[in-house]
N, C-alpha and C positions, 0 to 999 in steps of 0.2 A: 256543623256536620262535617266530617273529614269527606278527605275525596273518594278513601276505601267506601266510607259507609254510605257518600252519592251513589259510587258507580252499583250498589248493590240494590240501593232503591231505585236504580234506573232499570236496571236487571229483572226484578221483583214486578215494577210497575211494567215493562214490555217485555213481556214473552219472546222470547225467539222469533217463534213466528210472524209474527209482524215485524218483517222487518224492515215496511216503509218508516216506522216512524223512525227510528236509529238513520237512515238515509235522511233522513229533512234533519235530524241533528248536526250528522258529519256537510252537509251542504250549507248550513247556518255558520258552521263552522270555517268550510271553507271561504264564504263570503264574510267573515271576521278577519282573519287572517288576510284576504286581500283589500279586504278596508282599514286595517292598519297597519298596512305599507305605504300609506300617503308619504308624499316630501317631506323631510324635515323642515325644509325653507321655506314651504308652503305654511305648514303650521306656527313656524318661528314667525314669518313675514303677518300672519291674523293675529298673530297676536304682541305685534311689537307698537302696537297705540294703546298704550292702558292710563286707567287712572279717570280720575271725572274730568267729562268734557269739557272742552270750548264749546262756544256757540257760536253760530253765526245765523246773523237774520236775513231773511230771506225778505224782501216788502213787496207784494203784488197787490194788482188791482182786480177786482174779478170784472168778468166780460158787462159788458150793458145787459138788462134784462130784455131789451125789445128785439136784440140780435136774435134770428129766427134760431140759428145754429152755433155752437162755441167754437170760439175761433182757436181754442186750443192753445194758448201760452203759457195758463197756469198748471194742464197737465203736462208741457213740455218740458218746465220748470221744475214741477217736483219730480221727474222721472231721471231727466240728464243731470243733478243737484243733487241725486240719493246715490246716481252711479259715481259723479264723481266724489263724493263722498266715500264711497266705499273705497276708492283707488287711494285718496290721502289716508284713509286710516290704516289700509293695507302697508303703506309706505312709512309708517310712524306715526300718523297725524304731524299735530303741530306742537313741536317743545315734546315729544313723546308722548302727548296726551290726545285723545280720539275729537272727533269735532264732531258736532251735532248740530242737524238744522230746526231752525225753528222758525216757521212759516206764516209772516202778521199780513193780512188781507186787510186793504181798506175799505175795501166795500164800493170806491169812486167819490169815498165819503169826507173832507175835511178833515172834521172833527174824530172817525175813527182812525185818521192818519196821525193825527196828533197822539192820541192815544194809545195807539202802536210804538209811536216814536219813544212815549214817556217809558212802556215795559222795556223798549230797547235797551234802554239807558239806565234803569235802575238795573240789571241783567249785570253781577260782577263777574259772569264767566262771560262774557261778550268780548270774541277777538274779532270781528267783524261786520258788515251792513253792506246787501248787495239788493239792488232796486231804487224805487221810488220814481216813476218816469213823466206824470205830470206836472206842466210846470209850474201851473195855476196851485194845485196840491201842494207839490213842493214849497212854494212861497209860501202859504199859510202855514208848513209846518215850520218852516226855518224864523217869521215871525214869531211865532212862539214858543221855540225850544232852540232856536239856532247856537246862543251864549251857552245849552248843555251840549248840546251837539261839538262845541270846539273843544269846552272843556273834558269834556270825556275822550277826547284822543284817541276813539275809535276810528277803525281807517272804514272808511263811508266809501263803497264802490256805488254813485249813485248813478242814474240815468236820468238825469236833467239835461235838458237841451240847453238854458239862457243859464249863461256860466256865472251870471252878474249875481245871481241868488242864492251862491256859497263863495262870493271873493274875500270874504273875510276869514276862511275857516280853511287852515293848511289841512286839517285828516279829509277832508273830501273832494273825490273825485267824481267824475262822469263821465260813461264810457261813450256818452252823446261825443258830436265833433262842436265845439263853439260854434255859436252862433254868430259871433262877431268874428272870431278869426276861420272860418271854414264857409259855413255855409251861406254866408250874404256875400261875402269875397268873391265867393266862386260865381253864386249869380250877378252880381255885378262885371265880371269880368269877363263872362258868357255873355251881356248884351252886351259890351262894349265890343266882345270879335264879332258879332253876328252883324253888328252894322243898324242895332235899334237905336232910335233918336228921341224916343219922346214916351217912358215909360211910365205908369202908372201904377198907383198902390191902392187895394182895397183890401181893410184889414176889419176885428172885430172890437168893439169897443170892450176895454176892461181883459181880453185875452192874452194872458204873459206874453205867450211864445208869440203870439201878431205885433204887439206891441216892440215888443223886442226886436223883431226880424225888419220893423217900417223903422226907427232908432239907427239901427246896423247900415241900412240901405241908403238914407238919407246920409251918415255922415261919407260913403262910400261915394256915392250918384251927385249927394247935393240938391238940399230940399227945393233948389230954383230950379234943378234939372226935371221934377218932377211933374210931367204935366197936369195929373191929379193925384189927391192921396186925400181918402177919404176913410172913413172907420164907423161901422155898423154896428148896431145893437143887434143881439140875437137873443130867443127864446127860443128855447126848448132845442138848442141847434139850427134855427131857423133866422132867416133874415127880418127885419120889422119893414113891411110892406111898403109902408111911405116913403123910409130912408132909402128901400133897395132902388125903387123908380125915381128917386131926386138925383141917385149914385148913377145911374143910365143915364138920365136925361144932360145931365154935366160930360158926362164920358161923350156921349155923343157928341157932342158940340166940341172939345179938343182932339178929337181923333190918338187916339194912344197908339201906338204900334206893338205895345208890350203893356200885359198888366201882371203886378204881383198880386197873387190873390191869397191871402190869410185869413180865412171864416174856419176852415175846416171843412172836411168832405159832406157833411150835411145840408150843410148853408152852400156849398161851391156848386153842386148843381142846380141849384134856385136862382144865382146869382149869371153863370152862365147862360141858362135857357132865357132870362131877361136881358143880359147883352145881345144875344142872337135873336129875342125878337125885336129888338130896336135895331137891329142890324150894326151894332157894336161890335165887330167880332176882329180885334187885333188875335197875335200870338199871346198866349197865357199860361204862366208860369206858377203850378200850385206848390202852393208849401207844404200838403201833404201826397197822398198817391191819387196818380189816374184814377188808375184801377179801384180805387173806393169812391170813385163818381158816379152816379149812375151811369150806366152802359149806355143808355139812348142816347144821353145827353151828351157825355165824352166821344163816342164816334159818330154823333150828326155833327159837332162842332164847326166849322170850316174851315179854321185855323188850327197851326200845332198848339202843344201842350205838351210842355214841358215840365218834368217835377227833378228834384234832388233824390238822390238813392244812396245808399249805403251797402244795402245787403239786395240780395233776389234780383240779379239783373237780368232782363229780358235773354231768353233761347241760356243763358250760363248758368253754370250752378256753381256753388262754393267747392272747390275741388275734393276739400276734407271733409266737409261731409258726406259728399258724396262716398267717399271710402266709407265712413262708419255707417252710414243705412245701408239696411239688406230690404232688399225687394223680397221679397215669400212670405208665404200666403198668408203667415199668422205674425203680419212685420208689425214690431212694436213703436214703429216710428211714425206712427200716423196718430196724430195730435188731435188734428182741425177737423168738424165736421159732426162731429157729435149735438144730438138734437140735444136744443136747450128748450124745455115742456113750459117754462115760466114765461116764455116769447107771449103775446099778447096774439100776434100775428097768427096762432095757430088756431086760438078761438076763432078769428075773424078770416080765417081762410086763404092770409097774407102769404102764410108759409109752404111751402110745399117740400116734402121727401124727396131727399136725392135718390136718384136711380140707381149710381153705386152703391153698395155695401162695405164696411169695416174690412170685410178680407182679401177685397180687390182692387183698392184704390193705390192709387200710385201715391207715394210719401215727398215726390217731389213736384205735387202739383203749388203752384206760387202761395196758396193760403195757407197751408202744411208748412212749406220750406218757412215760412215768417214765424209759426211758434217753432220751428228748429229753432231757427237763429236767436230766437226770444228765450229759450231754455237755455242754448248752446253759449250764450254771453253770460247767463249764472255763472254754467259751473264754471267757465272759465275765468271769472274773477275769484270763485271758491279755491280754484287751482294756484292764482297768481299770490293772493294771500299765505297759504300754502307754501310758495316757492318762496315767498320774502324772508319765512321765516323758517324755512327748512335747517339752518344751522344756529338757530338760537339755543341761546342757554336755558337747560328744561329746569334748572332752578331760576329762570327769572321770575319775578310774578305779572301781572295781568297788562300792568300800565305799561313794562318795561317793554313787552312785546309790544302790546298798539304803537308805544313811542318806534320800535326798531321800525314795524310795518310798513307808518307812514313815510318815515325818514328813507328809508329804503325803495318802496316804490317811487319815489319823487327822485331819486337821483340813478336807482339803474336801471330803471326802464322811462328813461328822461328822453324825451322827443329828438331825435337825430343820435340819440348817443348808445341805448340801448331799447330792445324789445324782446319782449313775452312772448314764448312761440305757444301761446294755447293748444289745447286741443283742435279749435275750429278755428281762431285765426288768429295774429300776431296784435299785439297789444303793446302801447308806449301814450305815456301823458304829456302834456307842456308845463314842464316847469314850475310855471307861471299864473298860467289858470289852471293848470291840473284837468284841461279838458283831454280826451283821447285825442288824438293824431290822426283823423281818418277822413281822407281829403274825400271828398262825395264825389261820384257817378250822375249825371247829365243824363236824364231818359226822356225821347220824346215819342210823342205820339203822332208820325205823320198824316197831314191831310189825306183820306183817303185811304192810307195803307190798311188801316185796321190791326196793327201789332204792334205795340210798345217795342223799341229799342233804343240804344243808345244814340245819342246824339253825335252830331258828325265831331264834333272837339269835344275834349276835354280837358281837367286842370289838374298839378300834381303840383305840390306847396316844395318849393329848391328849400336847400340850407339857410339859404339869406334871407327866406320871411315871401319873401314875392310866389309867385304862380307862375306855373309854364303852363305853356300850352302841349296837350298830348292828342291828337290824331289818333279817330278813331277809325279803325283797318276793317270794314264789311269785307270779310273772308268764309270760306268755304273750303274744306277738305273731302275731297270724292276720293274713298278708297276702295282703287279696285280690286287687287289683290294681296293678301297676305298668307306665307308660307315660309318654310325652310326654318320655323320657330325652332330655337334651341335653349332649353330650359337650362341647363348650365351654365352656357354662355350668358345666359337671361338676355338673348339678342331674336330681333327677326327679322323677315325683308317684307318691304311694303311699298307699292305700286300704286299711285295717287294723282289725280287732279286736282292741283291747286288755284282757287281760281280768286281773285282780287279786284275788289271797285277801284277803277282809275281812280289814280292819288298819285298826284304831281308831286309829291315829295318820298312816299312811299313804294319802292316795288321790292323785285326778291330779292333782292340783294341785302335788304333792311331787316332781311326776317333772319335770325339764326331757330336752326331745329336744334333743341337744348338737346335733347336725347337719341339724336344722331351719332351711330356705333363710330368711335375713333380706334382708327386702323392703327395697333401700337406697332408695325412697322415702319409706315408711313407717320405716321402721328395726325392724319386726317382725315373727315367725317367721310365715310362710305356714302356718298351724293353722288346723283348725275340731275341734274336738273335741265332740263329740254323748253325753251319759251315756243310755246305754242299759239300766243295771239298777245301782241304788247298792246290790244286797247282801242289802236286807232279804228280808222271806219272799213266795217270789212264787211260782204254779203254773207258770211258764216257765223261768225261768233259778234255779238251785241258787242257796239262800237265804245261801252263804257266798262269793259270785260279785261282784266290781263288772267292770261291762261298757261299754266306751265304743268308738264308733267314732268315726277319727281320720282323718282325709285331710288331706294339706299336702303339702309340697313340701320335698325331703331332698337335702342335697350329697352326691355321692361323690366318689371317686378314681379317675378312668379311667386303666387306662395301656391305652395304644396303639399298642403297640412293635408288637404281633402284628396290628393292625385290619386287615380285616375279620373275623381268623379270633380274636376276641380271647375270653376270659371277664371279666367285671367283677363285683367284690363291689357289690351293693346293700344297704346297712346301715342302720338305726334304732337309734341309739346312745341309751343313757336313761344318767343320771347324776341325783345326790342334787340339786335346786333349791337346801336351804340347807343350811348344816352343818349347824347342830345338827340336822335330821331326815335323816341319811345311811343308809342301805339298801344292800345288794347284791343283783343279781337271781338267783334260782332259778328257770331256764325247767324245764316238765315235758320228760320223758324226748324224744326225736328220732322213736318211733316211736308217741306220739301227736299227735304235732303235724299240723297239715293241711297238705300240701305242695303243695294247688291252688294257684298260682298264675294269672291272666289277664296275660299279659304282651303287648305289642307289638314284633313281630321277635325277640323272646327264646325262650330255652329257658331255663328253668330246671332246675339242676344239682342241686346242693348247698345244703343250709340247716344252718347250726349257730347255735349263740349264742358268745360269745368276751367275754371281759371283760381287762381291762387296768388298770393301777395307774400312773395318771398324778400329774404333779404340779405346783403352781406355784411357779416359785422369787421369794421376795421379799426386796428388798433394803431398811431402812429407812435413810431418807436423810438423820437423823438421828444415829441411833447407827452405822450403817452397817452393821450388824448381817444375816447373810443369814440366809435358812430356806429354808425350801420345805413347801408344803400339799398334804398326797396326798387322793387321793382314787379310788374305783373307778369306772369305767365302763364297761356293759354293753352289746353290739353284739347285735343281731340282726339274722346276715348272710344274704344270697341270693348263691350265685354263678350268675349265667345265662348264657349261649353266644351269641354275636349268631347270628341269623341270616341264613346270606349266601345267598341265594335269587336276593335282588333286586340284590346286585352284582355276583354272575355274572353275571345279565343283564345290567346297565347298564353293566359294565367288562370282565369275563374275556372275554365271551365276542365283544364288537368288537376288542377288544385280539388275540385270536387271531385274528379274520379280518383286522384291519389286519398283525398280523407273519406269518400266512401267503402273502396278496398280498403283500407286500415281497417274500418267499423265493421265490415263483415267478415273479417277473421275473426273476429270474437264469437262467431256462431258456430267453428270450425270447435270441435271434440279436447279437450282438455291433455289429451293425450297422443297430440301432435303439438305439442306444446311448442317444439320447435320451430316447426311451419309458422305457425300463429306470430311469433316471433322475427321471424326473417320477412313476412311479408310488413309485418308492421314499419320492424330499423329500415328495410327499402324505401314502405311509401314515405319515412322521413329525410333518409338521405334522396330522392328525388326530389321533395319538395325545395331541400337545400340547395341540392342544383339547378332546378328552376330559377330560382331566387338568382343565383350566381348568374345564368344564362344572361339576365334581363340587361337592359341597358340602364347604367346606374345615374342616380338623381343628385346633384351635388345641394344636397338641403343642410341647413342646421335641424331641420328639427326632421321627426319621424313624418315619411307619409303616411295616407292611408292602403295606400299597397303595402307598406312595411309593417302594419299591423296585422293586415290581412295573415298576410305569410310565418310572424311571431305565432298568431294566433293557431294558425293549423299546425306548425312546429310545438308547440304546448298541447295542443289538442292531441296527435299522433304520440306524444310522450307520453301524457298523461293515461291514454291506453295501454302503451307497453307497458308503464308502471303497476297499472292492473293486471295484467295478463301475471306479471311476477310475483306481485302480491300473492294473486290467487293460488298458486302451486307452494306457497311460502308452507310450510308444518303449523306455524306457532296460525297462520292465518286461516289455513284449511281444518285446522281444530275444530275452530269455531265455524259455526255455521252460518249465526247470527251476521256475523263481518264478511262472510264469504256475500250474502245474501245483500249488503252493502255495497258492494264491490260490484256484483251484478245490475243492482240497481245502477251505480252510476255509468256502468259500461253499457249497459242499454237504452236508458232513457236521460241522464243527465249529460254525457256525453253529446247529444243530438238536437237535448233542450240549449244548451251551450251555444252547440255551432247557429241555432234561429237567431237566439239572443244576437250573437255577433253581426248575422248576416241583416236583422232590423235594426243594427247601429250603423253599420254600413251604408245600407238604405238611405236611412235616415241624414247621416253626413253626405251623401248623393245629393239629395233634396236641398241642402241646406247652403251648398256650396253654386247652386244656380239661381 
């Protein structure tokens, strides 16, 4: 049908009269036309991954069935693994071709691990393998598919703890730390400062990782150093009743100062509550978390307890993720928690409903933050894969890329010489075992205290293979006032007690404030720093206290997408001044902290502390040789709320009387056409001048004040456009169009400005 003979069956079919329906045409319309004004780069960039996919496998375990609640890994995993998915194929994918995941659950099962493994491997679009994390599992797969596993050349991101059970197979890694080089080193090296003499092993019989870990320790310690080492049967996770009372009655009798204990958390509190009733009760060191011990039994204990950490360290959070979770009310980051109906526990009464709900929990309580980090180390090998092969040749075929992947992750992101700056953290392997680089965290459980923290030392692996020792800095930041914020400058000033556990090797001199504003006249940090109590014994401030107050001037990061309805982190970043005196910080718990704040226009939110594992990469320009220097660095952030009081008044609320004068000269007589007119170009050049008045935002990108004020400048035109339409001849002809015309300047004009003003709203909400 031609377009004369539509517009005539349009004509035909709607009377004049009606002339709502011709009004939902021309608005269908006009929502056409502004939906295909998208970016071109936008559309280029969705559609620059084509072609049939890659794959990559994904290998998860699903939760135990008896667990009352799921602990939320496997939905963390496929949520953070579909997002980052979408971001590689937005960017090309890989070789120009899109990746797609494909998701093999073992069930906790052997024999379905096997049988995962064998779909992996027959899979010819397969550019990658990311999972597989127990070790017992893992052996029995690598026994019976290990010689495919090499030969296929797939680059294997696996999460095997005992690195001995792929040393034969260059495409696999593990984002675990060795077993032999990280985490028995470290505990070995921790009782050697701590001054234990006569430590002990109780492991489980037939348990890889036990077995492995009492192997590692012995050649470390020295199996004569060992005052017992003994290894249990378990069922069903349980200890065998005989062997656990013969494992007592022997302990008892050599007095241990230290035991290692490798059962796992089911058998660890069985085992403990029988050393404390025989009154067995040295310091004990578990291989897996406190925190999965029972509760009674972990804090009646009467000695410390100490475990290895990697991720989730007591009172800190991971600083990056912190940035990517949003707190609000429908937050998608809350994993952990979700009732699991198959629990056995819930027939028999074991289980009980949390009292929070899905829309109020915090996403950074410790069981949550563990499937983060469980999802967040997917994608970030999905990512790393990704980066290997971001400049490959898109005609290679299948093997040539696995051949570049491997080869490439094993030499530039090689332990001291290059790393992977992930999304959630920095990533590098050893060479050699192809394990990850990730020296472990020291958390104990003091006598008494009742809150897990860091351990007074710590260890960080030098270039030469050995361990230092790093001092850990129990600190606290009391901020009392912050003001004088200048979003341009992206600087503010802030008014602090800093207060520090005497540490004879550490005081303030050792701390530099990384984000301390440097005076580019001066070329030095805006500090004054005032020692208010160096420690010793004084009837005022606790004699094991140094106290200084600190006021200067601190950079942040504004973003301003949302301004005026914005939140921004205000942070005081501390890192180590030189290497050799390096530190991590231990803030006390979040609900002793003082959360006064004095702020100017703010509200204060949120306070946590967040620490981060940066690094510098160095090239010598001699040998040519690269590295890179890590190091920690510790935030103490505020998130505050601006407050818009004062720009309601000073914008919202002339902006709605200039766009409602605009609206009600359209009621004014067609025949003041002129009036209609002049009031209208006014209430537009006042809004411009408004806009000109304000104080200007040095942004890259638009705020949401700058949309606001676009949007009322289109709004106010878009009237006067009517207004001229309407007196047009060829327009006023028709009635039908006039009737159109009217419609949008009455009712679509007004339906418009809600819409704006419930996006508005809406980014209000979204931005706190």
């Amino acid at each position: 049908m031609s377009v004369a003979a539509d517009g005539i069956g349009l004509r035909a079919a709607w009377p004049s009269g009606v002339w709502w329906h011709r009004a939902l045409v021309a608005f269908a319309a006009v929502l056409w036309v502004v939906g295909s004004t998208l970016p071109a780069a936008a559309i280029k960039e969705a559609e620059a991954a084509q072609g049939p996919p890659y794959n990559v496998a994904l290998l998860v375990s699903a939760p135990r069935d008896d667990l009352c609640h799921d602990p939320g890994d496997i939905a963390a995993i496929r949520r953070l693994a579909a997002d980052e998915q979408a971001r590689i194929n937005q960017r090309g994918g890989i070789a120009g071709r899109p990746i797609a995941i494909r998701i093999f659950d073992d069930g906790r099962d052997d024999a379905k691990a096997i049988a995962n493994m064998r779909a992996v491997l027959a899979d010819r679009n397969m550019i990658g393998m990311i999972g597989l994390g127990n070790a017992s599992r893992a052996k029995a797969v690598f026994d019976a598919l290990g010689e495919d596993i090499r030969r296929s050349n797939i680059p294997f991101l696996s999460d095997i703890a005992v690195s001995s059970i792929f040393a034969g197979h260059p495409n696999v890694f593990t984002t675990r730390a060795s077993q032999d080089e990280e985490r028995a080193p470290v505990m070995a090296a921790f009782t050697r400062s701590m001054g234990f003499k006569r430590p002990a092993f109780i492991g489980a019989s037939g348990m890889v990782s036990s077995e492995a870990l009492r192997e590692s320790l012995v050649d470390l310690i020295g199996e004569a150093n060992l005052s017992g080492d003994h290894r249990m049967r378990l069922t069903d996770g349980k200890p065998d009743a005989r062997e656990l009372a013969a494992v007592v009655a022997d302990l008892a009798q050599r007095q241990p100062d230290v035991i290692y204990l490798a059962v796992g958390s089911r058998a660890g509190g069985e085992v403990m509550s029988a050393l404390k009733t025989a009154g067995v009760t040295p310091a004990i060191f578990i291989s897996g978390r406190i925190d999965a011990l029972p509760p009674a039994v972990a804090m009646s204990y009467p000695s410390p307890l100490y475990q290895i950490s990697w991720d989730n360290l007591p009172e800190l959070y991971n600083g990056r993720l912190r940035k990517l979770a949003v707190l609000a009310p429908s937050n998608p980051w809350i994993f952990e928690g979700r009732k699991n109906a198959r629990a056995p526990g819930w027939a028999k009464g074991e289980c009980q409903e949390r009292a929070e709900t899905r829309g109020i929990r915090d996403p950074f309580e410790a069981a949550n933050m563990r499937a983060i980090a469980t999802g967040a180390r997917y994608a970030d090998m999905m990512a790393l894969i990704a980066d290997v092969l971001r400049t490959a040749d898109r005609s290679a075929d299948i093997e040539t890329l696995r051949a570049a992947a491997v080869s490439r992750i094993t030499s530039a992101y090689a332990a001291g010489r290059g790393a992977f700056r992930g999304t959630f953290e920095n990533w590098s392997f050893d060479p050699t075992t192809r394990t990850a680089t990730r020296t472990p965290f020291i958390i104990i459980l003091p006598r008494g205290l009742g809150r897990l923290q860091l351990a007074p030392i710590q260890f960080r692996r030098a270039r030469d293979g050995t361990f230092r020792r790093v001092e850990t800095l129990y600190m606290d930041i009391d901020l009392v006032k912050a003001h004088r914020v200048d979003d341009n400058e992206k600087a503010y000033f802030a008014e602090f007690y800093l207060s520090l556990h005497a540490n004879p090797t550490i005081d303030i001199g050792e701390i530099e404030f990384a984000n301390a504003y440097i005076d580019p006249r001066t070329h030095g940090r805006q500090l004054t720093i005032e020692p208010l109590h160096g420690g010793a014994s004084d009837r005022i401030y606790p004699a094991s206290m140094k106290v200084y107050k600190v006021v200067g001037r601190f950079l942040f990061e504004p973003r301003l997408e949302t301004f005026p309805f914005d939140t921004q982190s205000f942070s005081i970043e501390v890192q180590p001044r030189r290497s050799d005196a390096a530190f991590i910080v231990q803030p006390p718990p979040v609900s002793l902290r003082d959360a006064r704040v004095i702020t100017e226009s703010w509200t204060p939110m949120v306070h946590y502390v967040g620490y981060d594992e940066d690094f510098v990469p160095v090239v010598d320009s001699f040998t040519h040789e690269a590295s890179v220097a890590p190091f920690y660095k510790a935030s103490f952030v505020w998130q505050m709320r601006r407050e818009t009081t004062d720009y309601f008044l000073r914008v919202v609320v002339p902006l709605g009387f200039i766009l409602g004068i605009a609206y009600l000269s359209i009621f004014i007589p067609m025949a003041r056409f002129d009036s209609i007119v002049a009031i209208q170009v006014t209430a537009l050049l006042s809004a411009v001048a408004l806009y000109i008045s304000l104080p200007k935002l040095d942004s890259d990108t638009a705020t949401l004040s700058d949309r606001i004020f676009v949007f009322d400048y289109m709004m106010v035109s878009l009237m006067i456009a009517i207004t001229v339409l309407r007196i047009n001849p060829f327009v006023a002809s028709r009635r039908w169009l006039v009737s159109v015309l009217e419609f949008m300047h009455v009712a679509v004009v007004p339906a418009l400005v809600v819409v704006a003003a419930y996006y508005a709203y809406g980014m209000s909400i979204a931005a706190q």
